[in-house]
C-alpha positions in Angstrom: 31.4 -4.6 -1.6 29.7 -1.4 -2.0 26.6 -2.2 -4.1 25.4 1.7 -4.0 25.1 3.5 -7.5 24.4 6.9 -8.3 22.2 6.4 -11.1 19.5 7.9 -9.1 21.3 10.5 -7.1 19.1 13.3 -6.6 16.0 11.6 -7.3 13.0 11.3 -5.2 10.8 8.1 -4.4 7.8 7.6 -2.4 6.5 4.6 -0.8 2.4 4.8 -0.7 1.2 2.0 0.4 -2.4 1.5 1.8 -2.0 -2.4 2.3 0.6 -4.1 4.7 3.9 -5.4 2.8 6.9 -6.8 4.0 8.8 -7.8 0.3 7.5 -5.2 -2.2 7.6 -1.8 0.2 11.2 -3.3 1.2 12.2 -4.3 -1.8 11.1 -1.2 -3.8 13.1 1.2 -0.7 16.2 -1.4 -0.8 15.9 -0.8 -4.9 16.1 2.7 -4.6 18.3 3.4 -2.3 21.1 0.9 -4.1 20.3 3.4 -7.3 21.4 6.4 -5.1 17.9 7.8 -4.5 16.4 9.5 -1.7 13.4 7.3 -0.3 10.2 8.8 1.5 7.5 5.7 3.4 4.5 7.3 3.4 2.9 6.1 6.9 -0.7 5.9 5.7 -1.8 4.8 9.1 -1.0 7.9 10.6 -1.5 10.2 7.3 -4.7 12.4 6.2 -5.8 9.4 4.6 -7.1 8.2 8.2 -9.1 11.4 8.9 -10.9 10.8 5.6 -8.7 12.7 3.3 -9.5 11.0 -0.6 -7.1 9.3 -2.7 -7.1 11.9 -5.2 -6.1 14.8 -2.5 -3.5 12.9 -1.4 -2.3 11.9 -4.9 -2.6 16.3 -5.1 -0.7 16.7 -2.2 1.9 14.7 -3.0 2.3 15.9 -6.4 2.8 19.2 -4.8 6.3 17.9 -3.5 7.3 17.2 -7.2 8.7 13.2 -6.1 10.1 11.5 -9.4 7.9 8.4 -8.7 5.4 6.9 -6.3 5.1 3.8 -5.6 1.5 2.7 -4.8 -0.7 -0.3 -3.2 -3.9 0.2 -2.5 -6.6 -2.3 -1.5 -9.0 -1.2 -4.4 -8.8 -2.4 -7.8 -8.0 0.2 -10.5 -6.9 2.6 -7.9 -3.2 3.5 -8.9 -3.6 4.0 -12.3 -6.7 6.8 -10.6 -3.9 8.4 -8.9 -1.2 8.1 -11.9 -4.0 10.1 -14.3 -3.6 13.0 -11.2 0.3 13.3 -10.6 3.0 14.5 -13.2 5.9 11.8 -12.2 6.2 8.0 -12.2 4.0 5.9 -10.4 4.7 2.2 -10.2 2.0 -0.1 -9.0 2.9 -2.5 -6.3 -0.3 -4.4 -6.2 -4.0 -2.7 -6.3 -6.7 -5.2 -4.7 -7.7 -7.7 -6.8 -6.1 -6.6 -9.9 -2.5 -6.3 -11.3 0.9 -6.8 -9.2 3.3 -6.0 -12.3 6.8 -6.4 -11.1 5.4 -9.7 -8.6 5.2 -11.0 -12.2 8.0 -9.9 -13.7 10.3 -10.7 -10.6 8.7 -14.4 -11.2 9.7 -14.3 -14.7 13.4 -13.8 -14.4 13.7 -16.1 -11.6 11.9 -19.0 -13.9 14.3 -17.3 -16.6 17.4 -17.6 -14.4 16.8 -21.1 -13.8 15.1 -23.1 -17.2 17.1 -20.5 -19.2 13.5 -19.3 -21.1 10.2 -19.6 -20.4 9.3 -21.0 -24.2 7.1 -24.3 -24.0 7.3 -24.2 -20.4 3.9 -25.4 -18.2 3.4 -23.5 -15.4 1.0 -24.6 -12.9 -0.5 -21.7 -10.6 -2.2 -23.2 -7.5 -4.6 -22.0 -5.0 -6.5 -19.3 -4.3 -7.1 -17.5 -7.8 -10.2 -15.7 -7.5 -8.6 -13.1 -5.2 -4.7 -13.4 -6.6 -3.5 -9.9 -8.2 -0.5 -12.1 -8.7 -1.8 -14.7 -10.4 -3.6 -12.6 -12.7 -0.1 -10.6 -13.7 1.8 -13.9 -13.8 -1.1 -15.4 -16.1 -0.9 -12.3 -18.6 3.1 -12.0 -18.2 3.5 -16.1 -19.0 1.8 -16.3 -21.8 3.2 -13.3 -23.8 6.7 -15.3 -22.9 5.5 -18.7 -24.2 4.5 -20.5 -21.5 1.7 -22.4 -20.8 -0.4 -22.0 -17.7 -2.3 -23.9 -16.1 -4.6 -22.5 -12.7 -5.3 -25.2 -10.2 -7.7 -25.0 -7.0 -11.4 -25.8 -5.5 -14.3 -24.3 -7.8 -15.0 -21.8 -5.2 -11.8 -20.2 -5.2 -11.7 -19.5 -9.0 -12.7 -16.2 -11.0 -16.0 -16.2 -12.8 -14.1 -15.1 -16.0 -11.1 -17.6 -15.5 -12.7 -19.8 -18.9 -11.5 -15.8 -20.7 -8.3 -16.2 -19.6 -6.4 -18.7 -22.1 -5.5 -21.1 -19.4 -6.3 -24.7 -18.4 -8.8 -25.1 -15.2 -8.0 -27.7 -12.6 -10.0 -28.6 -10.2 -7.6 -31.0 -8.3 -3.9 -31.3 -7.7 -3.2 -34.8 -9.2 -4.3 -34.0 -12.9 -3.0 -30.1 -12.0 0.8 -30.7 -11.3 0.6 -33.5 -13.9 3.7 -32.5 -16.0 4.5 -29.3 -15.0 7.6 -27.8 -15.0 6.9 -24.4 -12.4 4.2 -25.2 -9.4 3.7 -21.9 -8.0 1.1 -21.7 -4.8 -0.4 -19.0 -4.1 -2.0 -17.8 -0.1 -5.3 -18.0 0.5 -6.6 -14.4 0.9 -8.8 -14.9 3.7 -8.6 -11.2 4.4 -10.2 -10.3 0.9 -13.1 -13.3 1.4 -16.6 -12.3 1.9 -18.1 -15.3 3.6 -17.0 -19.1 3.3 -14.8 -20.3 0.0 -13.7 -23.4 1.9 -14.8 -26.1 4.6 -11.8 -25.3 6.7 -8.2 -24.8 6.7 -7.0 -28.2 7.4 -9.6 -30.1 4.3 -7.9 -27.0 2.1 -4.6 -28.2 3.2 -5.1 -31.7 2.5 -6.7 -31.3 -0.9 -4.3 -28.2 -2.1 -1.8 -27.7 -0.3 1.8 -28.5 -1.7 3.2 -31.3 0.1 5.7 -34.1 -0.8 3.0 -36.5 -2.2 1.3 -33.8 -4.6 4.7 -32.8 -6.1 5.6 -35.9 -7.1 2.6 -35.4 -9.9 5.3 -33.1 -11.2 7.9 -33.4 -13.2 10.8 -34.8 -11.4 13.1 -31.4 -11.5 9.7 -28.7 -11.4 10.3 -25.5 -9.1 8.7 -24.4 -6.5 7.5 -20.7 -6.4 5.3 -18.8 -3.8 5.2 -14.6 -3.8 4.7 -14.7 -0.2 3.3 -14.3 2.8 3.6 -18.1 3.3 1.3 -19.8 5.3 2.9 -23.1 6.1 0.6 -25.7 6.7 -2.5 -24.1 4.9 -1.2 -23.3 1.0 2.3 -25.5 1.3 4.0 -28.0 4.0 7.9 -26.3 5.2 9.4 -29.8 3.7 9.0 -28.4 0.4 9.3 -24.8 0.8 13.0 -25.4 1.8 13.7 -28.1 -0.1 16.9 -26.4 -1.5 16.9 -28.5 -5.1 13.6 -27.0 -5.7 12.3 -24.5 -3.9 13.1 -20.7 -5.5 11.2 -18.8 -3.1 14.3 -17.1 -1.6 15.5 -16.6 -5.2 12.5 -14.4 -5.6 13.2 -12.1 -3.2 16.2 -11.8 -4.3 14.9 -10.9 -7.9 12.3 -8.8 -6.5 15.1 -6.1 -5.8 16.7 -6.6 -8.8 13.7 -6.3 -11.3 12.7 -3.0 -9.1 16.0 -1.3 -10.1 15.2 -1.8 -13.3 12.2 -0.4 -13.2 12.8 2.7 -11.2 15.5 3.1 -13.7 13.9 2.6 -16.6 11.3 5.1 -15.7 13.6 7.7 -14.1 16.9 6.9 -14.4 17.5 9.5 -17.3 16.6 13.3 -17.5 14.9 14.6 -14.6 11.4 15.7 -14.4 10.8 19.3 -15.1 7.3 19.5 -13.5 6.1 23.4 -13.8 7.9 23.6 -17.4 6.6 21.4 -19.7 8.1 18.4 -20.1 
């Protein structure tokens, strides 16, 4: 079946992304392309960027080209809605350092949606490493305005200084964590965005938060199991319960993370075009 539209036929996207990504950059190219759009990856390892040209000239530069949307991550908070004050098209964020990852939350959403039917009353239990989680933060803010409840789960170390502003219950151990819950969603540990030591070691992180067989059964007996990925099996969750079919949904959320990107892209371009140079 040909799954192609044309709702986006003639329409250009770019993929800026500063920060590896498998799922999102994929996803968001996949997206557009199924919409009929014609999809630029901007290498940034081999751009200007690497012989010190500024986010802002590169957001000029690009501009220049007169895309319909960017798509942006970048490893510094704040820095995509920077570029989106400097361009005249669309410019989605895919994740900007420790900050936002919209559509991680909103894929998340539908897939909870897709499964319990609505996320009203629902306690949602996100576990791990929170202080440095982009997604978490989205997923917290996103929850609530749908009626959930949320709890955040993980060592003292590993949670924000302003979590107590956040409207969510603090756990500091697995057992009275998951107690309940409906949704356990782990979350990596960002060792890449860690200045100096948050925990002992990998394997005492495992054993007191990581998801295995023994902490899910604090759960309730029918809770989902979510993770945005990268996995790192073994340090954040054990493979039993990652593929347990009955209750894992990771797979589910890749699958979502296409759909809710077609949405987007079409809710932000998919009508007139973009007269840049007269106007609109």
């Amino acid at each position: 079946m040909d799954k192609r539209r044309d709702r986006l036929a003639g329409r250009t996207i770019m993929n800026l992304f500063f920060e590896n990504s498998t799922r999102t950059r994929t996803s968001f190219e996949v997206a557009a392309k199924r919409l009929g759009a014609d999809v630029i990856n901007m290498d940034v390892a081999t751009s200007s960027v690497r012989k010190g040209e500024t986010l802002l000239d590169t957001a000029m530069t690009l501009n220049a080209m007169r895309p319909d949307a960017i798509v942006v991550r970048h490893h510094e908070s704040g820095a995509v809605n920077l570029l989106s004050q400097k361009v005249n098209c669309a410019v989605i964020n895919a994740g900007d350092g420790q900050h936002e990852h919209p559509t991680q939350a909103l894929l998340d959403a539908l897939t909870i949606r897709r499964r319990r039917g609505s996320l009203e009353g629902l306690l949602v239990a996100i576990c791990g490493d929170i202080m440095h989680s982009r997604v978490a933060r989205s997923n917290i803010h996103l929850l609530q305005i749908m009626g959930a409840r949320v709890r955040v789960v993980g060592p003292p170390t590993l949670m924000p200084t302003d979590v107590d502003k956040m409207g969510v219950e603090v756990h500091y151990n697995m057992k009275t964590g998951l107690k309940d819950v409906d949704i356990v969603m782990m979350l990596r540990l960002q060792t890449e965005r860690m200045q100096g030591s948050f925990v002992p070691s990998i394997s005492e992180y495992f054993h007191f938060f990581g998801l295995d067989r023994a902490k899910l059964q604090y759960a309730k007996p029918d809770a989902l199991i979510m993770h945005p990925g990268p996995m790192n099996r073994g340090v954040e969750i054990d493979s039993e319960v990652a593929d347990d079919l009955d209750r894992s949904v990771i797979h589910e959320q890749v699958e979502m993370g296409v759909t809710v990107r077609m949405a987007c892209l079409d809710a932000l371009i998919g009508g007139q075009r973009n007269q840049i140079g007269n106007g609109a």
